[in-house]
C-alpha positions as CSV (number, residue, x, y, z in Angstrom):
1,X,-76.2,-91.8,93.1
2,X,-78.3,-91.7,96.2
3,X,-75.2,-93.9,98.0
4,X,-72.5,-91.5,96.8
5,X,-74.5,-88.1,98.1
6,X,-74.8,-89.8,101.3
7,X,-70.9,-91.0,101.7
8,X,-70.0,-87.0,100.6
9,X,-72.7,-85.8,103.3
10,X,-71.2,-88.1,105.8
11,X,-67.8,-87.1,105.3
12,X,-68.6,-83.4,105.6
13,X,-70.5,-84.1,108.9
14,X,-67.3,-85.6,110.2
15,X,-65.0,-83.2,108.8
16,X,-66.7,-80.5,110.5
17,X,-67.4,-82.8,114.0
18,X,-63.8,-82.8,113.9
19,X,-62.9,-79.3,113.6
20,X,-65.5,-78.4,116.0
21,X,-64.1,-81.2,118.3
22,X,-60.2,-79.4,117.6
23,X,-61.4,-75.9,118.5
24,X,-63.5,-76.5,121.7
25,X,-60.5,-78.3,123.3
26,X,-58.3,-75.0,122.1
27,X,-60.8,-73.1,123.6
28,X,-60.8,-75.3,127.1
29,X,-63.9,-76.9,126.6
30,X,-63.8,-79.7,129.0
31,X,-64.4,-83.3,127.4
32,X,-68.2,-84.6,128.6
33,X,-69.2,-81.3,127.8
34,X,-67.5,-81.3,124.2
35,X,-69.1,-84.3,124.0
36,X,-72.5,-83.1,124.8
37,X,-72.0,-79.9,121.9
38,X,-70.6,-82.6,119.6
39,X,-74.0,-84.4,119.8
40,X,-75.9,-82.0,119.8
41,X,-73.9,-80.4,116.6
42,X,-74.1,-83.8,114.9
43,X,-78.1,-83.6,115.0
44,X,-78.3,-80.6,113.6
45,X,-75.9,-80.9,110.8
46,X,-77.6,-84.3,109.7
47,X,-81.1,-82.4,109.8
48,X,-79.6,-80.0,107.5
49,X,-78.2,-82.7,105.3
50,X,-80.9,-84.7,105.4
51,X,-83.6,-81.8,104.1
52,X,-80.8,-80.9,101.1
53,X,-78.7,-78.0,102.7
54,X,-74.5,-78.0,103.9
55,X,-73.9,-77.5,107.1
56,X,-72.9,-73.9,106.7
57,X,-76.9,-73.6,107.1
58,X,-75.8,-74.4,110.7
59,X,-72.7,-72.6,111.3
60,X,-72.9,-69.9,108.9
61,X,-70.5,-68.4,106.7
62,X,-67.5,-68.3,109.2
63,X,-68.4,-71.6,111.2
64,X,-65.0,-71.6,113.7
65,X,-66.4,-68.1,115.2
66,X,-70.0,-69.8,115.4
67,X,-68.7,-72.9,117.2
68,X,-66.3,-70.4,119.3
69,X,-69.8,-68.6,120.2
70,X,-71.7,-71.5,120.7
71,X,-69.2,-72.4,123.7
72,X,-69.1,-68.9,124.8
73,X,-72.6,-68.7,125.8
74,X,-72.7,-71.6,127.6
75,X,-69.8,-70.4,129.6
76,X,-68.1,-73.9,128.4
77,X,-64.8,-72.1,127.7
78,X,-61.9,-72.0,129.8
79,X,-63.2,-75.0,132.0
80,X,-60.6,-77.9,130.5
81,X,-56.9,-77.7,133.5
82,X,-55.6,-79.7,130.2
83,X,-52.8,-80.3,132.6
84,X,-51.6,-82.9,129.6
85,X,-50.7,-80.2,127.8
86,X,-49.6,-77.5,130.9
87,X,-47.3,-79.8,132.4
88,X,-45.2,-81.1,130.0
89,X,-44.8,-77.2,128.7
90,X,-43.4,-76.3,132.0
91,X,-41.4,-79.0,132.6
92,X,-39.7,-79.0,129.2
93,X,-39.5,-74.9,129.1
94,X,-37.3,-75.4,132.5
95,X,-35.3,-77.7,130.7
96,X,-34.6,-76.2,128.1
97,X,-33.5,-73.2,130.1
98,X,-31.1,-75.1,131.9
99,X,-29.8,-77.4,129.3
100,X,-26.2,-76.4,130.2
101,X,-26.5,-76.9,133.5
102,X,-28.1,-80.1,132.8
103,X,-25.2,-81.1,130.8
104,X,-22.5,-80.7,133.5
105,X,-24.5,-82.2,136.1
106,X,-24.8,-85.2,133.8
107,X,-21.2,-84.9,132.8
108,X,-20.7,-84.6,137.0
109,X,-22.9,-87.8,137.8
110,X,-21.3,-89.7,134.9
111,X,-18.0,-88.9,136.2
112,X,-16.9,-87.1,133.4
113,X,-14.6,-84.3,133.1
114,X,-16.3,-81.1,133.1
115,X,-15.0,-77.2,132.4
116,X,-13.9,-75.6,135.1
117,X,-15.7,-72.2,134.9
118,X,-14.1,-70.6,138.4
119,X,-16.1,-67.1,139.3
120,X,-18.4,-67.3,136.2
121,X,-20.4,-70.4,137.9
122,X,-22.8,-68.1,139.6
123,X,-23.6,-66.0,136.8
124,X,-24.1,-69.1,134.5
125,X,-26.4,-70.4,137.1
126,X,-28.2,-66.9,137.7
127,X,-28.7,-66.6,133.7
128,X,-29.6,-69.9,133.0
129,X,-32.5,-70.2,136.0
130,X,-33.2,-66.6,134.8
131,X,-33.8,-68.3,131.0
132,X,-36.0,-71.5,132.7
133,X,-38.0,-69.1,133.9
134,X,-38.7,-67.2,130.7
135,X,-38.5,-70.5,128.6
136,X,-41.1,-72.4,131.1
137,X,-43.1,-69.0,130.7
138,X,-42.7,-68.8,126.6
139,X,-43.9,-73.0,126.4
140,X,-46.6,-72.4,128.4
141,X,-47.7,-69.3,126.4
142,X,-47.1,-71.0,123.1
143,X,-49.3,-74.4,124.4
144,X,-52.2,-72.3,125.3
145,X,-52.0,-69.6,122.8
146,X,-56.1,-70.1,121.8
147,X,-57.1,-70.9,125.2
148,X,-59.0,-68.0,126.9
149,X,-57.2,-68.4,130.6
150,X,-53.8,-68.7,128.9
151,X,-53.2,-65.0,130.0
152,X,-54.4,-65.9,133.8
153,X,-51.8,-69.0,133.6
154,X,-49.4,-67.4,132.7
155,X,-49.5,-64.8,135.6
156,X,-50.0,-67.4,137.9
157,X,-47.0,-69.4,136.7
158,X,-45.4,-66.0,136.5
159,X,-45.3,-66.0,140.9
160,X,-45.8,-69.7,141.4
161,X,-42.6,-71.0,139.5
162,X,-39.6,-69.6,141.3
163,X,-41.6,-71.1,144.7
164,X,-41.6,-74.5,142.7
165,X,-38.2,-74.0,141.4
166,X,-36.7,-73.5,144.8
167,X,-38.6,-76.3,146.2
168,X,-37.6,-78.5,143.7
169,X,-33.9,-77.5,144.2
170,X,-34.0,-78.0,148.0
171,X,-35.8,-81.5,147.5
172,X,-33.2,-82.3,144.8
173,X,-30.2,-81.1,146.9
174,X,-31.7,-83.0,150.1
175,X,-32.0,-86.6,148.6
176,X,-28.1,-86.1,147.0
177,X,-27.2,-84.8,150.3
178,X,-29.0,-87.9,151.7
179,X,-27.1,-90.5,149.7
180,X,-23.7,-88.7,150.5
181,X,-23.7,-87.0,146.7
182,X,-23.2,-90.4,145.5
183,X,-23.4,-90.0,141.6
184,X,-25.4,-93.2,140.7
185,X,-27.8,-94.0,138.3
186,X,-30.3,-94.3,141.2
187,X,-29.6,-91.1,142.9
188,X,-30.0,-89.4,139.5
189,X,-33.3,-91.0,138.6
190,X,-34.6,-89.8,141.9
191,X,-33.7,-86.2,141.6
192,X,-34.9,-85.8,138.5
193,X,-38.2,-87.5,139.7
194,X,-38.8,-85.5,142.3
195,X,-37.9,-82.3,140.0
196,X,-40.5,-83.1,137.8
197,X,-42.6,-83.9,140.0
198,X,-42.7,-80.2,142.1
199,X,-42.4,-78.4,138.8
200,X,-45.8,-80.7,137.4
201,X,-47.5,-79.7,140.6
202,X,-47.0,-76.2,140.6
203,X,-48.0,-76.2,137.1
204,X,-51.2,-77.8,138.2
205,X,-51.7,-75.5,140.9
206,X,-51.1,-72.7,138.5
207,X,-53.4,-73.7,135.8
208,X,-56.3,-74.8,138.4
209,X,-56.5,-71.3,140.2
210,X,-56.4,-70.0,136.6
211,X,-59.4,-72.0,135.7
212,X,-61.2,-71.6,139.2
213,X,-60.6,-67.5,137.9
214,X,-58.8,-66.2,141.6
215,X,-56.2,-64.0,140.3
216,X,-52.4,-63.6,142.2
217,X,-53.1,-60.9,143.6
218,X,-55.2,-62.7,146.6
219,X,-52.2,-64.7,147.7
């Protein structure tokens, strides 16, 4: 009897370590010091336990808003750049906005035949970098809904992504103009590299003024 109370108690203590663990990284909680809560959390849970109460002697009736608070007051929230999670949101949102352009450059490097859309190019390319834009934006918000600087990303994304767009495109255009526009494998793989690779770092510019809490409006 004694050996099944204590397998239920432990698998309520984990349940819960869990959940608290989930919704401190929502909230930005940086890892060592969602460690350091989880600890101390763990502690007094198995006090609880261990003198014959549940942990909602701990937490409370609504234990997601304790655990929120708990974080809050230490001013743990917001901290985590959880540019694992910014990045590929940004770099995916631009693709998605651009999938058709993405096709016919594909189709272009592959040597396939593409459609010839005469004076309708420049509006397909003004729509579909307007869409990256909003798509990159929309990811990003959709990422970070629960995270408490998703609003200050967001606006910093909002004036740092056309820089990184441009940039990207200029980088992009110079190595193709480099190798002659020669549509190989290789060129391709290096385009896209460097893409990604301007888009990921303005992402993580964006995110990391939005966690140090300067706002746009200093640039």
């Amino acid at each position: 009897m004694n050996t099944t109370n204590t397998q239920v108690d432990n698998g309520e203590l984990q349940e819960t370590l869990r959940e608290a663990n989930r919704l401190w990284r929502r909230a930005g909680v940086r890892g060592p010091d969602r460690k350091m809560m989880l600890s101390e959390l763990e502690a007094e849970i198995d006090g609880a336990l261990r003198d014959g109460h549940d942990p909602s002697a701990v937490l409370g009736d609504d234990g997601s808003r304790t655990l929120r608070q708990w974080a809050d007051e230490r001013g743990l929230c917001g901290r985590a750049l959880r540019l694992e999670l910014v990045v590929p949101a940004v770099v995916l949102g631009v693709a998605a906005g651009l999938a058709v352009i993405l096709v016919a450059v594909f189709a272009g490097f592959a040597g396939r035949p593409t459609v010839d859309l005469g004076p309708f190019v420049l509006p397909m390319y003004a729509s579909s970098g307007a869409l990256a834009y909003l798509c990159a934006l929309l990811f990003v918000w959709v990422t970070l809904r629960r995270d408490p600087r998703a609003s200050s990303t967001l606006r910093w994304l909002s004036v740092l992504l056309p820089a990184g767009a441009v940039l990207s495109i200029g980088a992009g255009m110079a190595i193709a103009w480099w190798r002659n526009f020669n549509p190989t494998p290789t060129v391709l793989a290096v385009v896209v590299g460097v893409v990604i690779v301007v888009l990921g770092t303005t992402a993580g510019i964006a995110r990391h003024s939005a966690v140090a809490g300067t706002r746009p409006e200093t640039i």
